[in-house]
Residue frames as a rotation matrix with the C-alpha (Angstrom) as fourth column:
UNK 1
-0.940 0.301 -0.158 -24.15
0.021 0.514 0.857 32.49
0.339 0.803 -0.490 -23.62
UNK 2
-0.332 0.859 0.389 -28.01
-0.939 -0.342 -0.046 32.99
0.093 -0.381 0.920 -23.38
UNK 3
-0.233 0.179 0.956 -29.99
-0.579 0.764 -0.285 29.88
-0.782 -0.619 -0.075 -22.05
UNK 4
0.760 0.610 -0.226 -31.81
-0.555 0.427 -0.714 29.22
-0.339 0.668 0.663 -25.27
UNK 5
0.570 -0.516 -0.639 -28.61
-0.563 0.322 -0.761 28.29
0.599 0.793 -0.107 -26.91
UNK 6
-0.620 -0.678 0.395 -27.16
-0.779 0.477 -0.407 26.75
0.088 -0.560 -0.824 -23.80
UNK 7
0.060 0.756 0.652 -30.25
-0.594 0.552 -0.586 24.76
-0.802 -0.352 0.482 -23.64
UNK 8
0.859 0.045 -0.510 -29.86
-0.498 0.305 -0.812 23.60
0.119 0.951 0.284 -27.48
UNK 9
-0.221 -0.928 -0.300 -26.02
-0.801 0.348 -0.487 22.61
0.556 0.132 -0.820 -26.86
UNK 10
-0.474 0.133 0.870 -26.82
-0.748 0.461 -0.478 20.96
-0.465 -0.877 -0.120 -23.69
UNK 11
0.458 0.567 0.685 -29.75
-0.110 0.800 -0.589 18.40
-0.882 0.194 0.429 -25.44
UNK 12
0.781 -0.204 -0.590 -27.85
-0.614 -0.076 -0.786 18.34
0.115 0.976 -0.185 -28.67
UNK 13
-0.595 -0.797 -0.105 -24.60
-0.579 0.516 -0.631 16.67
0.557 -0.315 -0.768 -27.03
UNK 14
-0.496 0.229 0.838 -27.05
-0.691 0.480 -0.541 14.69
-0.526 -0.847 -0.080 -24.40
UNK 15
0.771 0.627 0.113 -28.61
-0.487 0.693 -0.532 13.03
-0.412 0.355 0.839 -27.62
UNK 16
0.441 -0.650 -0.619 -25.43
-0.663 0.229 -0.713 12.36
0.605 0.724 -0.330 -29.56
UNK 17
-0.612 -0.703 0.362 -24.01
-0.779 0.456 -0.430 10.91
0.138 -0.545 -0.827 -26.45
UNK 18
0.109 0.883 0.456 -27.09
-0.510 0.443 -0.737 8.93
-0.853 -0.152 0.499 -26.34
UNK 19
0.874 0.144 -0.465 -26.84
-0.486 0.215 -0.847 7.86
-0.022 0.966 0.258 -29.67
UNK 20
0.032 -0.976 -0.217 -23.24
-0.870 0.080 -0.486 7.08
0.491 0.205 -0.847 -29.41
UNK 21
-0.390 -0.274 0.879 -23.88
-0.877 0.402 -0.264 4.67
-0.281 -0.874 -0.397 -26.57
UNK 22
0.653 0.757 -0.037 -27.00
-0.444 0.342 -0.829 3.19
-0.614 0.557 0.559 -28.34
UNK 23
0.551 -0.522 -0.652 -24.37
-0.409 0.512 -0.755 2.11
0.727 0.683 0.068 -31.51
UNK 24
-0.471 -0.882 -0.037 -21.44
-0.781 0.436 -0.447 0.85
0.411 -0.181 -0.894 -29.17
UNK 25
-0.185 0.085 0.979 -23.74
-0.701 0.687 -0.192 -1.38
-0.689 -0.721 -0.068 -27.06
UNK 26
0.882 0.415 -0.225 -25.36
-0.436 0.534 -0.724 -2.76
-0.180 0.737 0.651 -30.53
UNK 27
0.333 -0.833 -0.441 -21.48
-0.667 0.123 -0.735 -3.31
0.666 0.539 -0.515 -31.39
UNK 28
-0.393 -0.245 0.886 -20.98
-0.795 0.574 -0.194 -5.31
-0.461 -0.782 -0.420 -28.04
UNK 29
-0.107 0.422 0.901 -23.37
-0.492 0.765 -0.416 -7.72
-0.864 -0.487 0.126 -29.01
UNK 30
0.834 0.171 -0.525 -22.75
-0.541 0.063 -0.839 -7.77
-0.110 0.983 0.145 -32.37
UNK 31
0.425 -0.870 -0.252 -19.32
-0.339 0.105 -0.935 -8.27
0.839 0.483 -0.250 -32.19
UNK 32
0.957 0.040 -0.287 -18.73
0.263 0.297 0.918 -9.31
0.121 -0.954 0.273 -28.42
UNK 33
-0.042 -0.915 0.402 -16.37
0.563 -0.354 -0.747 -6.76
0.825 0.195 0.530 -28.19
UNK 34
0.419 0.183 -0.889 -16.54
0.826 -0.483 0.290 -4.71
-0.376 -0.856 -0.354 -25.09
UNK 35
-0.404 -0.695 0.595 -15.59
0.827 -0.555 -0.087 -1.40
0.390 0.457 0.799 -26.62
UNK 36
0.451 0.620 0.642 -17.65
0.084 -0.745 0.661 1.10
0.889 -0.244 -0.388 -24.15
UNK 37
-0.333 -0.549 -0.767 -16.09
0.856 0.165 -0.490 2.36
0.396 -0.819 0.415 -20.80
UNK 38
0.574 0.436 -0.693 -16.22
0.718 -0.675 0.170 4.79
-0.394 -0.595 -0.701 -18.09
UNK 39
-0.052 -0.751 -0.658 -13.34
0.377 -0.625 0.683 6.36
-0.925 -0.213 0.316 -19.59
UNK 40
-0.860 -0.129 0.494 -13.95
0.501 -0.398 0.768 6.51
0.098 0.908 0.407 -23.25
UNK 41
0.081 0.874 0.480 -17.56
0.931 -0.239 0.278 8.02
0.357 0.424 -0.832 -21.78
UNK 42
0.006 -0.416 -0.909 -15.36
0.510 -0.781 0.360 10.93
-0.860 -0.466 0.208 -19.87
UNK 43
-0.551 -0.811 -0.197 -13.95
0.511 -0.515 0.688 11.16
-0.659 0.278 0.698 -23.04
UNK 44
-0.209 0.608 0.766 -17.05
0.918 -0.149 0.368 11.36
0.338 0.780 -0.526 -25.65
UNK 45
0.779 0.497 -0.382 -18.01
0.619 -0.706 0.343 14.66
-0.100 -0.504 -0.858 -23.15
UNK 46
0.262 -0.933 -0.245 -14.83
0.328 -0.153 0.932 16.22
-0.908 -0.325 0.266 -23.83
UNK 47
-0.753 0.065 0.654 -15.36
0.648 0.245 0.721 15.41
-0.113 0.967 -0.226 -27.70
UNK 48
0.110 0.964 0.243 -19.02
0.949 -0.174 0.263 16.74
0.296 0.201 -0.934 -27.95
UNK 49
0.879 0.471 0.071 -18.36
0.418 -0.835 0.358 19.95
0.228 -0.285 -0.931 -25.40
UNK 50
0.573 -0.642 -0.509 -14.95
-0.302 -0.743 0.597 20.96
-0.762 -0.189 -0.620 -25.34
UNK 51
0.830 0.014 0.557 -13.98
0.388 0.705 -0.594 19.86
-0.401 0.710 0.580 -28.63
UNK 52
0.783 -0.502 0.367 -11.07
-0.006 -0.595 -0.803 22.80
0.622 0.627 -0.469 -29.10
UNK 53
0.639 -0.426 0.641 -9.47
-0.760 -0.217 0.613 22.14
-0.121 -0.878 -0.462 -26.03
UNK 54
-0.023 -0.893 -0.449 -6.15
-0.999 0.037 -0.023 20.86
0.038 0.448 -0.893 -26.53
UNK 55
-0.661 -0.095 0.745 -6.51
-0.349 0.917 -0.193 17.13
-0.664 -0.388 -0.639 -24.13
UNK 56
0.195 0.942 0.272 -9.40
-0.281 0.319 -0.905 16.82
-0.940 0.100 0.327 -26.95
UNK 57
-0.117 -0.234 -0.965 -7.27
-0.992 -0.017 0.124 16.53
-0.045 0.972 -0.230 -29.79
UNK 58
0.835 0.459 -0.305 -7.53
-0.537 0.801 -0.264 13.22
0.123 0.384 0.915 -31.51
UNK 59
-0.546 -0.724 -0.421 -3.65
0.032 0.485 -0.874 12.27
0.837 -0.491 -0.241 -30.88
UNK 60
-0.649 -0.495 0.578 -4.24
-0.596 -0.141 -0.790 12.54
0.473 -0.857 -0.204 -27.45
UNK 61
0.453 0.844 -0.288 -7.69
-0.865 0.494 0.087 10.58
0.216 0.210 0.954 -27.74
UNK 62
0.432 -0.384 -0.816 -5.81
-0.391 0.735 -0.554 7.70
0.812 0.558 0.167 -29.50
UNK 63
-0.126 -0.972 -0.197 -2.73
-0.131 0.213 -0.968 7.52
0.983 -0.096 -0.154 -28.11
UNK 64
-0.457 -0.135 0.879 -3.37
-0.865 -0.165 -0.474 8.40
0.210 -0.977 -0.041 -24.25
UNK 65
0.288 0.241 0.927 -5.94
-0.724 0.689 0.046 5.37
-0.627 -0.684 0.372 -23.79
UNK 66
0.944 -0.128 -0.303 -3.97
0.059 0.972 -0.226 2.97
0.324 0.196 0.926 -25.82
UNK 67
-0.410 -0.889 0.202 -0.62
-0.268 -0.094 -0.959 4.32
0.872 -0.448 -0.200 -24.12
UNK 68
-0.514 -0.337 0.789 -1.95
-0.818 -0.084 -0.569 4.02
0.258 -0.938 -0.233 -20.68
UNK 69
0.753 0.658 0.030 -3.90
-0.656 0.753 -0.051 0.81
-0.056 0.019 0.998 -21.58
UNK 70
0.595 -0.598 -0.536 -0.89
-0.083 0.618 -0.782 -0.65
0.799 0.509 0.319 -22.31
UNK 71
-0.458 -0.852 0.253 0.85
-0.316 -0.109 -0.942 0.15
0.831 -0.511 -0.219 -19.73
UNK 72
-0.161 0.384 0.909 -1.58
-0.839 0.433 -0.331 -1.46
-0.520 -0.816 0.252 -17.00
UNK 73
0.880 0.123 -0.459 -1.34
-0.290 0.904 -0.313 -4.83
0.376 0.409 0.832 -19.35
UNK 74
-0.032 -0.992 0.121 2.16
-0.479 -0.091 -0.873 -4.44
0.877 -0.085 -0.473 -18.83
UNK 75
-0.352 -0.052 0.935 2.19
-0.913 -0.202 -0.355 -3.61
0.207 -0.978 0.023 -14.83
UNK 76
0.663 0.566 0.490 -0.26
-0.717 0.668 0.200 -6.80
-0.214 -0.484 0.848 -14.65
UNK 77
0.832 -0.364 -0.419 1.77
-0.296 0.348 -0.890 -8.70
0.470 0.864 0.182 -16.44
UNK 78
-0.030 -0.965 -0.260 5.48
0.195 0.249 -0.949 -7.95
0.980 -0.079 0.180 -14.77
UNK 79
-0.429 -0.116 0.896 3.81
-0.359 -0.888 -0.287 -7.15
0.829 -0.445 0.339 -11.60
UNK 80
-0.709 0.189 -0.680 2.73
0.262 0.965 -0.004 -9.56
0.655 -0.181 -0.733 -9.11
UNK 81
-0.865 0.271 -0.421 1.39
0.220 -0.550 -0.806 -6.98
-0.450 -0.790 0.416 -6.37
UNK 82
-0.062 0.686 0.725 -1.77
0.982 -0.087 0.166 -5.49
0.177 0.722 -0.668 -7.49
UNK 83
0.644 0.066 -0.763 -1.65
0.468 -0.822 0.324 -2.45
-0.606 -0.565 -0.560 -5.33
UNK 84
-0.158 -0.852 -0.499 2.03
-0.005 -0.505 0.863 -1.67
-0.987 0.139 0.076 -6.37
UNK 85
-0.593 -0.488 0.640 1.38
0.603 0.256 0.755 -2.93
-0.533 0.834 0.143 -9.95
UNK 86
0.562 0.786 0.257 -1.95
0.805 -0.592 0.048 -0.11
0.190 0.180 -0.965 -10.15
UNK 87
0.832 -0.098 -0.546 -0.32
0.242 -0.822 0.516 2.45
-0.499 -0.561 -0.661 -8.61
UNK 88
-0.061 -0.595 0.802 2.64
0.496 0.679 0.541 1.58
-0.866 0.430 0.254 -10.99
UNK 89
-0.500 0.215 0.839 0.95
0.866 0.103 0.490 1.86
0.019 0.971 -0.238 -13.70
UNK 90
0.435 0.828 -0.353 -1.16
0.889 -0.457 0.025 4.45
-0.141 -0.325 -0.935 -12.89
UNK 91
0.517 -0.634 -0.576 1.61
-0.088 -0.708 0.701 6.86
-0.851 -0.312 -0.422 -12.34
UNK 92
-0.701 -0.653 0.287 3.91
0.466 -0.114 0.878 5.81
-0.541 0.749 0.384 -15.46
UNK 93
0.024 0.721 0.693 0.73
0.971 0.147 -0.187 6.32
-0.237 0.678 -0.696 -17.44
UNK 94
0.805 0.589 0.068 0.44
0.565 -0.729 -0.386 9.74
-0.178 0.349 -0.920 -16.69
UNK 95
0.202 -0.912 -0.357 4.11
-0.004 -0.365 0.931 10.55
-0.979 -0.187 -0.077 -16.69
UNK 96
-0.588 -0.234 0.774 4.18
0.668 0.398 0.629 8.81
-0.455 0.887 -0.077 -20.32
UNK 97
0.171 0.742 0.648 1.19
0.961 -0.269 0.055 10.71
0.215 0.613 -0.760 -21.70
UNK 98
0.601 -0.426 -0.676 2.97
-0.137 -0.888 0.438 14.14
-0.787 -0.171 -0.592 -20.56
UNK 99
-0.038 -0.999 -0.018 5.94
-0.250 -0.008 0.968 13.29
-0.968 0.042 -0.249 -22.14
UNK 100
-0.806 -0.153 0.572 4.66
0.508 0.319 0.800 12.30
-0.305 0.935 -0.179 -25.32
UNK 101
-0.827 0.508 -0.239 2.20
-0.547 -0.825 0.138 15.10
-0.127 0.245 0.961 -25.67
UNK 102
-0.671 0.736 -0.090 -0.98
-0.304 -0.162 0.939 13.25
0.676 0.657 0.332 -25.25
UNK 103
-0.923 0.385 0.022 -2.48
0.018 0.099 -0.995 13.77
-0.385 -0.918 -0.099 -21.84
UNK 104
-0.559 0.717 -0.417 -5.46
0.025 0.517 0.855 12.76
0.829 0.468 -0.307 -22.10
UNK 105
-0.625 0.147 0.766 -7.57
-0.777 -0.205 -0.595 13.01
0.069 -0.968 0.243 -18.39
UNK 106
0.776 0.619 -0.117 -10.03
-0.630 0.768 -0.114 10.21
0.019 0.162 0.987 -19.36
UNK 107
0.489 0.196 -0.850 -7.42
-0.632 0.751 -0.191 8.23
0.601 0.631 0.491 -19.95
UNK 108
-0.751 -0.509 0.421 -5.71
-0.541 0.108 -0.834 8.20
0.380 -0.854 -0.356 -16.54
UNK 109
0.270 0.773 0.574 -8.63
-0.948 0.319 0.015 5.83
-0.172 -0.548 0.819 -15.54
UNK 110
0.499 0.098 -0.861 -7.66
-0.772 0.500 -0.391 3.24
0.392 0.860 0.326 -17.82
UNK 111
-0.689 -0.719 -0.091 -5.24
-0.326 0.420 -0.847 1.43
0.647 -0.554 -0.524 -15.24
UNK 112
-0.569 0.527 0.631 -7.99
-0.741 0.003 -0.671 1.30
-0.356 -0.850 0.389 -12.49
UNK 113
0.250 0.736 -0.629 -10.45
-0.959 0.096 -0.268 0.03
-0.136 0.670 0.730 -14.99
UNK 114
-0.159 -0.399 -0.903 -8.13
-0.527 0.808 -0.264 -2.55
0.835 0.434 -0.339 -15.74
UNK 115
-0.885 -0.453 -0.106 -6.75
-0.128 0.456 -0.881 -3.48
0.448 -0.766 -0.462 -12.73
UNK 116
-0.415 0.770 0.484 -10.54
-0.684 0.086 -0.724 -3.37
-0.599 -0.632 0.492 -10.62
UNK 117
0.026 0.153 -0.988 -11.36
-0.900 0.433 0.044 -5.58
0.434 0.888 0.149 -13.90
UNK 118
0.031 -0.676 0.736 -9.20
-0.888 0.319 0.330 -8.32
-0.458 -0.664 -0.591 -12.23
UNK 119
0.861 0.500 -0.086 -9.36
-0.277 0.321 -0.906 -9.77
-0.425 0.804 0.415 -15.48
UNK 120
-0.135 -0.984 -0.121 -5.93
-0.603 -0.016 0.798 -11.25
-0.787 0.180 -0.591 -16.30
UNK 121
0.836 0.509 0.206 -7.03
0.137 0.169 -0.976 -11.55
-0.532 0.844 0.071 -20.27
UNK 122
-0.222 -0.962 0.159 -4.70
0.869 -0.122 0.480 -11.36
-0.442 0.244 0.863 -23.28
UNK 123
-0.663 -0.140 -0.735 -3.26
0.375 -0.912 -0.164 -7.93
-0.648 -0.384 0.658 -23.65
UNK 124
-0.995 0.030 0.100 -5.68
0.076 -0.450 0.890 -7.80
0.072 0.892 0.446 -26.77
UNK 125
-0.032 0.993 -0.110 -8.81
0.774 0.095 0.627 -8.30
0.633 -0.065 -0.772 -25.21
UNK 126
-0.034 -0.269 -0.962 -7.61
0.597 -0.778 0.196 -4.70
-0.801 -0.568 0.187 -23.62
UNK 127
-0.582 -0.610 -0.538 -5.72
0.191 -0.745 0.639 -3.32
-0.790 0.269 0.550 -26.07
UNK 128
-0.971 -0.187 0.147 -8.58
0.216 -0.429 0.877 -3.70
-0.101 0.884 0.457 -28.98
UNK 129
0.026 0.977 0.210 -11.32
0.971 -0.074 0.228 -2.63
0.239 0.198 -0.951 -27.37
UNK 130
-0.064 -0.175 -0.983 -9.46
0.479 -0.869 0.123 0.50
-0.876 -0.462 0.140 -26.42
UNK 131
-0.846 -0.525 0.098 -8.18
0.255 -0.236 0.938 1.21
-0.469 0.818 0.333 -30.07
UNK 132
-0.420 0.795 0.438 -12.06
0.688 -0.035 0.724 0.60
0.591 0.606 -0.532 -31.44
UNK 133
0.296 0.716 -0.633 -13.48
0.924 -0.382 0.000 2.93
-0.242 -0.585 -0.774 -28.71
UNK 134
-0.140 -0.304 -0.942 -11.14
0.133 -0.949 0.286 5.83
-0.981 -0.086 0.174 -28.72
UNK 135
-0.933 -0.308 -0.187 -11.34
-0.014 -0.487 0.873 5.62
-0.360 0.817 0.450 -32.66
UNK 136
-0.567 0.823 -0.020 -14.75
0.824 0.567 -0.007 5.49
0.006 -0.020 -1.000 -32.51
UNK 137
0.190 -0.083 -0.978 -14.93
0.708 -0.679 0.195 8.46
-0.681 -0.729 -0.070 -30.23
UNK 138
-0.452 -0.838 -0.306 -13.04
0.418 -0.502 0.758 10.16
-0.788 0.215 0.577 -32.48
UNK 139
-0.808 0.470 0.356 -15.13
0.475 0.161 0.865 9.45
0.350 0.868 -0.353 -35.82
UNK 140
-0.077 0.980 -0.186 -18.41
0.956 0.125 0.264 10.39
0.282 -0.157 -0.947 -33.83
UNK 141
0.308 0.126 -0.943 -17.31
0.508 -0.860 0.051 13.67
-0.805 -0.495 -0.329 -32.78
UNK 142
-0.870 -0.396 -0.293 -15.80
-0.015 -0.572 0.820 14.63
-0.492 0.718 0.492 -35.91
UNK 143
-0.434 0.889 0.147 -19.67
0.431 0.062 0.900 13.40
0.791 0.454 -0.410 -37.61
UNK 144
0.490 0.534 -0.689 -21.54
0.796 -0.597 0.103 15.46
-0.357 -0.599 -0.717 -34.53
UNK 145
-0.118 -0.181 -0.976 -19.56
0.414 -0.903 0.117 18.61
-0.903 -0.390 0.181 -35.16
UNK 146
-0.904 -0.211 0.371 -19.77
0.420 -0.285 0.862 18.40
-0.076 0.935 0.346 -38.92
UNK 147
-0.371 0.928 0.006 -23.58
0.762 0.301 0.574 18.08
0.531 0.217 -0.819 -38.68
UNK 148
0.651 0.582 -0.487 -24.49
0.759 -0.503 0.414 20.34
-0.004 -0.639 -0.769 -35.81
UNK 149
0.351 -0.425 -0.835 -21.73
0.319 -0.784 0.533 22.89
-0.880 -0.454 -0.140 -35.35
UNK 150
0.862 -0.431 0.266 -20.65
0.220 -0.155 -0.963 22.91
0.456 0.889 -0.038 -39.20
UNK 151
0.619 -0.733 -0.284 -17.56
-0.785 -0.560 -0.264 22.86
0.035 0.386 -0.922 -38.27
UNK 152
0.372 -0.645 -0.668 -14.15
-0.429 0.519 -0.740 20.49
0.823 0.562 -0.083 -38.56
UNK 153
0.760 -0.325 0.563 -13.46
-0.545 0.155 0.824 18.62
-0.355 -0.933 -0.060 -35.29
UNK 154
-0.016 -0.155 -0.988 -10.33
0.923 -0.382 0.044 18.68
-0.384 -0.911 0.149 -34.25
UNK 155
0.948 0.317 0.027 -11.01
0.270 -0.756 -0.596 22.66
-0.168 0.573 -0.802 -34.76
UNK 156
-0.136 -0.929 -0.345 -7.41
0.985 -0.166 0.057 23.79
-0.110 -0.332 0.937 -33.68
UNK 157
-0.534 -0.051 -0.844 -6.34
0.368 -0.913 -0.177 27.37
-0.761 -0.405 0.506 -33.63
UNK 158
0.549 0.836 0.011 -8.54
0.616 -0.395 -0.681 29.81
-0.565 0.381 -0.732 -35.19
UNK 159
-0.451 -0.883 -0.128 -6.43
0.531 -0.381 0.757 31.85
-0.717 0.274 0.641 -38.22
UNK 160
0.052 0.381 -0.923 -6.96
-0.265 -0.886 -0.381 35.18
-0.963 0.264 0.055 -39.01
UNK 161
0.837 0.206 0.507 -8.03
0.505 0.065 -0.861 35.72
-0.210 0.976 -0.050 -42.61
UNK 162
-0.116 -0.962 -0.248 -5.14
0.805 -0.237 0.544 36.24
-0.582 -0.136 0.802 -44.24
UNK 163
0.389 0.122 -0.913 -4.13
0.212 -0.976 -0.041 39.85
-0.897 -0.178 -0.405 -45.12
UNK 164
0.986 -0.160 -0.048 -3.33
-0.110 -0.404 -0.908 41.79
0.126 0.901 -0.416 -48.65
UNK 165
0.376 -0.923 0.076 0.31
0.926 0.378 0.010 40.80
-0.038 0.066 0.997 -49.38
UNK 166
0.539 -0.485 -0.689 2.44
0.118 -0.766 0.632 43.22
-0.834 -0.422 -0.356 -48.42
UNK 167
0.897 -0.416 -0.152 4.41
-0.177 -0.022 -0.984 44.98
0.406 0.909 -0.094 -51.66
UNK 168
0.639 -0.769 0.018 7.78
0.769 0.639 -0.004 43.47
-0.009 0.016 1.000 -52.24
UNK 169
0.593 -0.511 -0.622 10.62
0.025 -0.760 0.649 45.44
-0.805 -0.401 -0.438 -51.07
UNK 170
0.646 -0.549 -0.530 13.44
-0.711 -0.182 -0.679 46.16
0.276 0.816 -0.508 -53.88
UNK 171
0.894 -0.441 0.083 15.91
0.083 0.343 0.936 44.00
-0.441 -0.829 0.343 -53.37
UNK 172
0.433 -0.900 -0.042 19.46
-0.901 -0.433 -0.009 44.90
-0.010 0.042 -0.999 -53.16
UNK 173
0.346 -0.704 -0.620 22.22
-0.082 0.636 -0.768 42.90
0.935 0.316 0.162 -55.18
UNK 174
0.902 -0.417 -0.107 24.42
0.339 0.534 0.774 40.87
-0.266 -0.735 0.624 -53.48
UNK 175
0.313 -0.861 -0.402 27.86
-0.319 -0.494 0.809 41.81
-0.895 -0.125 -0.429 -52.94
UNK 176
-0.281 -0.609 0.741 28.82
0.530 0.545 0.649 39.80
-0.800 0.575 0.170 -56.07
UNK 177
0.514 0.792 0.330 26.24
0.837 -0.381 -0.392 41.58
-0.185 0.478 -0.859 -57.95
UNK 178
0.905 0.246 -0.347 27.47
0.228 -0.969 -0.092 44.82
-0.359 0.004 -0.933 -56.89
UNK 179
-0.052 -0.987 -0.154 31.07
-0.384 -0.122 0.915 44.28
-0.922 0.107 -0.372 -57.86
UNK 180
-0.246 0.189 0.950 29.72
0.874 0.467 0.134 42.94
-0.418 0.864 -0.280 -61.21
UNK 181
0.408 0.908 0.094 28.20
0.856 -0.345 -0.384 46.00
-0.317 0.237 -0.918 -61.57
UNK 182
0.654 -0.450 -0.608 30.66
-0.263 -0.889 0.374 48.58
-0.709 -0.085 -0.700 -60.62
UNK 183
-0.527 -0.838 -0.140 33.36
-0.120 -0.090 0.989 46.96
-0.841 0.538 -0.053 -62.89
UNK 184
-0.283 0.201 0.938 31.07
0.942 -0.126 0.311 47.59
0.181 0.971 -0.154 -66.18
């Protein structure tokens, strides 16, 4: 890629992410919601510059930090240890987000975060500032890529224009057919 255009991407995603922050803090104080993190700002980079790459789909957005957000409410929760109840969590998280197809790498923070928090809040004063970030996230990159990249975020696979239909083969009777046939 030549600089000019690497230069354009580059400040094009460094304002949007700018811009993105700019609205969520207004939403903090609007709403005294805490819906900004280190992790949902892993993820907005992810969104903005690797936007085809699979961990960028929107399931995996969603789901991964409100799957591994949950699961360090949990851990605090049925865990007394903190060490064991991070480390816990930490691990199921990413075991869970394999296993249900939405790794996510941003969202494997989401346990630390909590836990270093040492905030023992109810699980909603977690669980819905994840839900409003990541779907936030989500909305803003899909309005950045319309605008700038014209195209559809999430992009998924690229499919070939499809090709002149192929002429239909004859098709040969079925055995009933053909015994219908032969006996007139």
């Amino acid at each position: 890629m030549h600089f000019k255009h690497r230069l354009r991407d580059a400040t094009l995603a460094g304002l949007a992410a700018f811009v993105a922050v700019i609205l969520l803090s207004y939403l903090k104080s609007w709403a005294h919601l805490m819906v900004l993190s280190a992790p949902l700002g892993a993820t907005l980079v992810l969104l903005l510059l690797l936007p085809s790459a699979p961990l960028s789909r929107p399931k995996n957005v969603i789901l991964g930090h409100l799957l591994t957000s949950g699961i360090a409410v949990l851990g605090m929760a049925l865990i007394p240890d903190p060490m064991l109840g991070l480390a816990t969590s930490f691990g199921l998280g990413i075991t869970l987000m394999v296993l249900t197809d939405t790794l996510h790498p941003p969202a494997g923070a989401n346990p630390i975060l909590i836990y270093l928090s040492g905030a023992h809040l109810p699980p909603m004063d977690f669980m819905m500032p994840t839900l409003l970030g990541s779907l936030f996230m989500v909305g803003f990159a899909s309005l950045y890529h319309y605008i700038f990249t014209h195209r559809r975020y999430p992009f998924g696979p690229k499919v070939p224009k499809a090709a002149e239909p192929a002429p239909a083969a004859p098709s040969t009777p079925t055995t009933a057919e053909s015994r219908a046939n032969e006996s007139s």
